[in-house]
C-alpha positions as CSV (number, residue, x, y, z in Angstrom):
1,X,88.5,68.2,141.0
2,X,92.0,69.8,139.6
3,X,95.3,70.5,141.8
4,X,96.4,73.6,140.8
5,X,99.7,75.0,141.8
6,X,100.0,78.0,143.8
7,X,103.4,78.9,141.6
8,X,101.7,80.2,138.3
9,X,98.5,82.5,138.5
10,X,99.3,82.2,134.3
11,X,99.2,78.9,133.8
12,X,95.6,78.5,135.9
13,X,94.1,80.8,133.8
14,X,95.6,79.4,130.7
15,X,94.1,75.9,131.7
16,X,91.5,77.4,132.3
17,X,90.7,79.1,129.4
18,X,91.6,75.9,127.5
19,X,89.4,73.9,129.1
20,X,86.8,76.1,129.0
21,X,87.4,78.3,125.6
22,X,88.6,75.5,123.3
23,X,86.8,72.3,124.5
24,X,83.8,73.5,126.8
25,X,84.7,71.7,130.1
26,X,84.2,72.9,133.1
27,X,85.8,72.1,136.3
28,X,86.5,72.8,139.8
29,X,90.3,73.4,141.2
30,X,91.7,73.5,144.5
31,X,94.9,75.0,145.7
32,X,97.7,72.2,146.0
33,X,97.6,68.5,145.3
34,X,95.3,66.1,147.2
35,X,95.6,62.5,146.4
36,X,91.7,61.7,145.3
37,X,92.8,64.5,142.3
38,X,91.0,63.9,138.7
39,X,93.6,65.8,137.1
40,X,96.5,68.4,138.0
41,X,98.4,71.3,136.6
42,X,102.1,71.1,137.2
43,X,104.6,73.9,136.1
44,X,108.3,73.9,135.8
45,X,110.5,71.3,137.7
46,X,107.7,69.4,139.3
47,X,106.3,69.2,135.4
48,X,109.6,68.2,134.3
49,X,110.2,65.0,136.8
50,X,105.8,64.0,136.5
51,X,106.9,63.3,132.4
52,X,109.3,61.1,133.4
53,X,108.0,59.8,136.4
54,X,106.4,56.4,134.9
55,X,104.1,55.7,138.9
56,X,102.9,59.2,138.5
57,X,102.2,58.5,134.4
58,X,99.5,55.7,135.8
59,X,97.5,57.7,137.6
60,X,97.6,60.5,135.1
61,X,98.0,59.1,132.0
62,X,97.0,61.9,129.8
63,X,99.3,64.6,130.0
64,X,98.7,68.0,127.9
65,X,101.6,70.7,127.2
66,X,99.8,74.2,127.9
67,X,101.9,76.1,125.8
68,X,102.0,73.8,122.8
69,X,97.6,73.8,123.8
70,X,97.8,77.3,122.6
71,X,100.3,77.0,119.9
72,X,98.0,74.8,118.0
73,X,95.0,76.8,119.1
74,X,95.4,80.1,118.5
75,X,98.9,79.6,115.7
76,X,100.4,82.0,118.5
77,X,103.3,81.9,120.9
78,X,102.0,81.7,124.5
79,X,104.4,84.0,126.8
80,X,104.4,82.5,129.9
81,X,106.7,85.8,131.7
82,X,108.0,88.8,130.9
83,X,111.0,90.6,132.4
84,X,110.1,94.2,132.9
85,X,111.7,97.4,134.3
86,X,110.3,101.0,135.3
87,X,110.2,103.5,133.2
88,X,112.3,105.7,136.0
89,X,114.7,103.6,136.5
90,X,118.3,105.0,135.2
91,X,119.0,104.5,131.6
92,X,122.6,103.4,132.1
93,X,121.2,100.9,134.7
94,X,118.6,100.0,132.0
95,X,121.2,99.5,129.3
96,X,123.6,97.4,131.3
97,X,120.6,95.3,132.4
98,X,119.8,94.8,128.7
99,X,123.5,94.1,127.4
100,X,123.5,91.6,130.3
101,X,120.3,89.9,129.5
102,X,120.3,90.0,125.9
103,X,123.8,88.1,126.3
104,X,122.7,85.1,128.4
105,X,119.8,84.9,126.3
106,X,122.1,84.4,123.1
107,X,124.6,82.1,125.4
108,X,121.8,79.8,126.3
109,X,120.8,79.7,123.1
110,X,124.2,78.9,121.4
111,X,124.9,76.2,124.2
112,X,122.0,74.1,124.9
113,X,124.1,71.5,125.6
114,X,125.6,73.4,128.5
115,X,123.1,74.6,130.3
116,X,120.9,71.3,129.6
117,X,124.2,69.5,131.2
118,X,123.8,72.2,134.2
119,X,120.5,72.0,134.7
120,X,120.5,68.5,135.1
121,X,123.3,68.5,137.5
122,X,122.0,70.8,139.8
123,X,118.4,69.0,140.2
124,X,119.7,65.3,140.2
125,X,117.8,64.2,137.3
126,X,118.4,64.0,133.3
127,X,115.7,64.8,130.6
128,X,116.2,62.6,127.1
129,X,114.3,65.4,125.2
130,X,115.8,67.8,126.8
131,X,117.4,69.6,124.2
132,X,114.1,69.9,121.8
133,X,112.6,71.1,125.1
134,X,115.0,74.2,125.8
135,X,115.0,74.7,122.1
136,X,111.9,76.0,121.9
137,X,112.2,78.7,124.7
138,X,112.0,82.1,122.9
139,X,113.3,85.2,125.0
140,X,112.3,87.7,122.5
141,X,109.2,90.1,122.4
142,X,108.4,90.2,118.8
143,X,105.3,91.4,117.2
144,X,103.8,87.9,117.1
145,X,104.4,87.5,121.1
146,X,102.7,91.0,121.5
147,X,99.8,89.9,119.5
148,X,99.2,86.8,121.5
149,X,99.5,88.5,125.4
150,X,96.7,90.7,123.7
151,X,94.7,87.6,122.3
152,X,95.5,86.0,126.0
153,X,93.8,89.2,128.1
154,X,90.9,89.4,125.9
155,X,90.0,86.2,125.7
156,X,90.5,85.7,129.5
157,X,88.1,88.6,130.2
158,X,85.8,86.2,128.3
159,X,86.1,83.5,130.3
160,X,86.5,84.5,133.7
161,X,88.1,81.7,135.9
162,X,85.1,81.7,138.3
163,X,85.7,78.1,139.6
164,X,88.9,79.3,140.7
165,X,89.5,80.2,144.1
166,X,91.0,84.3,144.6
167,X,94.6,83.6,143.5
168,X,95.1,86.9,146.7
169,X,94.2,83.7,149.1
170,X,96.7,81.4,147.5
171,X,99.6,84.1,147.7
């Protein structure tokens, strides 16, 4: 049985699809963590503190990147979220959105070092590769990220997460 988290309705079905798409296995998943877990999908911070976590690495010893999964799979980014705004919203709002965007983007980009030195400040704990990590965040919707949200829905449709429980329940 697989904990799943409740945070990223994404990453399930990416696990999913990897599981099931790439490798053939087929498993069961449960909202949240239970301690008799085979295996579990962790996102973000709690991802983060697992990898360094050296009790938690002995009970899950194998630990898989999703994103670097599908990098080697499909020779695509994986886009993990997308910042979107209405079509009706007012252009001048839309511009100033972008300008704003567009120039954290390029200021995290320019000084890692920064906000890696923030980021570990603010959650109490420091990450050696954290530099590489951050590094290889892209924040730009270019034809090759386009291509692989499209690769992503059809091959979902494909392999419907059907051992999943209705992410509407988990929400």
């Amino acid at each position: 049985m697989v904990g799943i988290t409740p945070e990223s309705s994404t990453s399930v079905k990416l696990l999913n699809l990897l599981l099931e798409g790439r490798y053939g296995i087929h498993l069961k998943y449960h909202l949240g963590f239970e301690k008799e877990d085979d295996a579990r999908l962790l996102i973000g911070d709690a991802a983060l503190k697992a990898l360094l976590d050296k009790e938690y690495e002995l009970y899950y010893p194998c630990r898989i990147d999703l994103g670097e999964e599908w990098i080697n799979w499909q020779k695509l980014p994986f886009v993990f979220a997308r910042w979107m705004i209405r079509k009706d919203i007012d252009p001048q709002i839309k511009k100033k959105l972008q300008i704003f965007l567009d120039a954290n983007a390029n200021k995290a980009q320019v000084s890692i070092e920064k906000v890696l030195l923030k980021y570990e400040k603010e959650r109490n704990f420091s990450i050696p590769w954290g530099k590489e990590y951050l590094s290889s965040f892209n924040y730009v919707l270019g034809k090759d990220e386009r291509k692989a949200i499209s690769v992503f829905k059809n091959m979902i449709s494909r392999f419907p997460d059907k051992n999943i429980t209705s992410f509407s329940s988990f929400l």
